[in-house]
N, C-alpha and C positions, 0 to 999 in steps of 0.2 A: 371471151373466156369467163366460165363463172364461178365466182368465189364462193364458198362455203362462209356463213357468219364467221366462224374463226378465226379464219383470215382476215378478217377487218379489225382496224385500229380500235379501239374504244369509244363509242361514242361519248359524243361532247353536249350538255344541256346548259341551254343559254334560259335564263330568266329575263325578262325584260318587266321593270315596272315603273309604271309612271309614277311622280310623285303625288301626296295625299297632298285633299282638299287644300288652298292655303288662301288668305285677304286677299291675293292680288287676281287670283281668281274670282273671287264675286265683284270685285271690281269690273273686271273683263269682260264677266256676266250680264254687270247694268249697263255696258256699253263702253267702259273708260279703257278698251284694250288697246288703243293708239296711241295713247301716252307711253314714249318709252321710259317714262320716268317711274314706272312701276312695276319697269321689267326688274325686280330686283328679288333678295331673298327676302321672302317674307313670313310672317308668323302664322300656323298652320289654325283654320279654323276648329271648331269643337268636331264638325265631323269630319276633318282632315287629320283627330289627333285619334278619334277612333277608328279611319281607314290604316294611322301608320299601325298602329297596336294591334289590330289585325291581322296583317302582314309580317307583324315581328312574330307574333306568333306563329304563323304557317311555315314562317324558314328558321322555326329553334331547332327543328333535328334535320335543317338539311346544311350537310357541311358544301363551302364553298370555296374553290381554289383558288378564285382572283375574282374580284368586284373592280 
């Protein structure tokens, strides 16, 4: 049976984003990722503060229902 678009529910847009650059990432980078002692939150590097400012910007005029 085939449905006319009308028929269908509203589509639904998932964003998915990884987070920006952060220290324990270039840790990771030189090797130190087996430490779990550095799975932790960490402080975002210069170009981790410009990937998130980035991104703040691209989602200021989109509204969101649930994060």
């Amino acid at each position: 049976m085939n449905k006319s678009p009308q028929n269908f529910p509203p589509s639904t847009i998932f964003y998915l984003v990884r987070h920006a650059r952060s220290q324990t990432n270039v840790l990771s980078d030189a090797g130190a990722s087996q430490d779990s002692s550095l799975w932790h939150d960490s402080d975002l590097t210069s170009l981790g503060i410009e990937q998130a400012t980035i991104l703040s910007e691209k989602f200021q005029n989109i509204h969101l229902n649930a994060v």
